[in-house]
N, C-alpha and C positions, 0 to 999 in steps of 0.2 A: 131979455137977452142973456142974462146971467147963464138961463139955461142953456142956451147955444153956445156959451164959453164953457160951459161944464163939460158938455157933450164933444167939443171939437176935441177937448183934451185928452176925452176917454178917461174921468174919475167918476162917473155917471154909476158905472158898473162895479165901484168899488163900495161908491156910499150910494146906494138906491135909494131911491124914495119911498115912499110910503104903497103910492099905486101902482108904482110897478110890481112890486111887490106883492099886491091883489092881485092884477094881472099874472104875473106868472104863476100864481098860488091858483087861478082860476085853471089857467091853460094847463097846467099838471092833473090840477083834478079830472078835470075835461078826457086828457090825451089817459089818465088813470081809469077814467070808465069807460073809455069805447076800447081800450087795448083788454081791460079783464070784460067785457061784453064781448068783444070779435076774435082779440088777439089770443090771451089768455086760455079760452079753453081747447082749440086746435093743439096750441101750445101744450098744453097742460094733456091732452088726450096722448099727441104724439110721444109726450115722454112718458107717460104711464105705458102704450103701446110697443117704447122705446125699452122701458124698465123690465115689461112680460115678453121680450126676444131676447133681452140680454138674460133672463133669469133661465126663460126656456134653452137656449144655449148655453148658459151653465146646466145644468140640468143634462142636458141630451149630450156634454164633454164629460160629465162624471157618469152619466150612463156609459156613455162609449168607452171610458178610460176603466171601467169595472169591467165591461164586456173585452176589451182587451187585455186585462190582469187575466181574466178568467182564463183565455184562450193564451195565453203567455204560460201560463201552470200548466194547462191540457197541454203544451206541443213541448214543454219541458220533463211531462212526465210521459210522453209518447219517445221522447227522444230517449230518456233514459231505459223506456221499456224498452226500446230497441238496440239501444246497447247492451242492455244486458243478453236479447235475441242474441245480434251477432256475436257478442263471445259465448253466448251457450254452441252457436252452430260450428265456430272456428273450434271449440273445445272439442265436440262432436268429428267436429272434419281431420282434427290431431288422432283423437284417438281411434276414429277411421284406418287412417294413415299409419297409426301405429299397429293397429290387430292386419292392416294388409303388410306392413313391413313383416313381421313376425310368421307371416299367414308366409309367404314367398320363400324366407329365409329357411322355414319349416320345410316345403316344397323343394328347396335350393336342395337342404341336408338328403332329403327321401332321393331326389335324384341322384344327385353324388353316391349316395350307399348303394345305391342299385347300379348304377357306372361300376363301382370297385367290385360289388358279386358279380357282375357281368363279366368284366376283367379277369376276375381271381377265375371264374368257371371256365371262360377261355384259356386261360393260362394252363389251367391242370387239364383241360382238354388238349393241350398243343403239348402237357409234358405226356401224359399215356399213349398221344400220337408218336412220340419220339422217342418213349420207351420201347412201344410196339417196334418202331423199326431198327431201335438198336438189337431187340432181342431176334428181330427175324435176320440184321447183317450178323448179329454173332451166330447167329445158329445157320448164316452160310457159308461162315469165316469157321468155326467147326467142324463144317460137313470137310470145305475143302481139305484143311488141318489133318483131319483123320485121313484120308483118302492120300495125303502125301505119307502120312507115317508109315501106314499098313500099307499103302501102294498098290490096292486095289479099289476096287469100286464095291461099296460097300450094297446091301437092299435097301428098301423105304425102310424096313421096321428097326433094322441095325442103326440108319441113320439118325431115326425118330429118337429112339433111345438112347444113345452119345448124346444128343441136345438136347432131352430134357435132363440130361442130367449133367450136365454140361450148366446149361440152365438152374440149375435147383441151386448150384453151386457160388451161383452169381449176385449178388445183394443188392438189386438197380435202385431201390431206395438211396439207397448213398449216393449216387450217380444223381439222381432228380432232385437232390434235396426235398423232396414232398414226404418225409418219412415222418410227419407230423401226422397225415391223411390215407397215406398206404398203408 
């Protein structure tokens, strides 16, 4: 009964005996060779199995993380290619802009000069108009003149001659200011 005093108190498991001690020294060896016969090598495959997915997925992230450096460089030096595109075409499209600005402004002058010849040829057309009839009202304003002096009626050829000479006398340049061009 000693034992059963030992046991009730639970000091059994502090100081063992002798054969329990084989016994459990038995039951480890035991549960040690059917875990590494059964347990152990599943075990042991699945982590080997375990250890070639973890490595193949390292492996296939530094693959992928290359293949994306790569493709990071490629759309970095696509992008710059294309900036430097757009400011070569804006450069192009400025100085477009700039030979049509110049190109119109060119255009603009030709017109304008050809407005002012046009102008100026009218103008000296409207003053020979208006010299013609200042000489033809003097030379009726003449005719009458003479015809009150002498107080007759004079011929064509008496007439003719009073007004050109009449005329000859007369300086219509000074009248038209055109005495630049007459």
């Amino acid at each position: 009964m000693p034992l059963l005093a030992d046991s009730s108190s639970g000091n059994f498991l502090v100081s063992p005996s002798l054969g329990v001690m084989i016994w459990t020294l038995i039951a480890f060896i035991v549960a040690l060779l059917a875990l590494r016969k059964w347990a152990f090598p599943p075990i042991s495959a699945a982590l080997e199995k375990r250890q070639k997915a973890i490595e193949e997925s390292i492996d296939s992230a530094q693959r992928t993380r290359e293949e994306a450096e790569q493709l990071l460089a490629e759309y970095r030096e696509r992008l710059a290619e294309a900036r430097s595109q757009s400011e070569e075409i804006v450069q192009r499209a400025r100085q477009a802009a700039d030979a049509h600005e110049r190109e119109a402004h060119a255009r603009g002058d030709e017109i304008a000069e050809e407005a002012s010849r046009k102008a100026q040829r009218d103008i000296d057309a409207a003053t020979k108009r208006a010299l013609q009839d200042l000489r033809n009202e003097v030379a009726d304003l003449t005719i009458l003149a003479t015809e009150k002096v002498t107080r007759k009626s004079l011929d064509d050829s008496d007439q003719r001659r009073l007004v050109e000479e009449a005329l000859g006398d007369i300086d219509f340049t000074k009248l038209s200011g055109t005495a630049r061009s007459n």
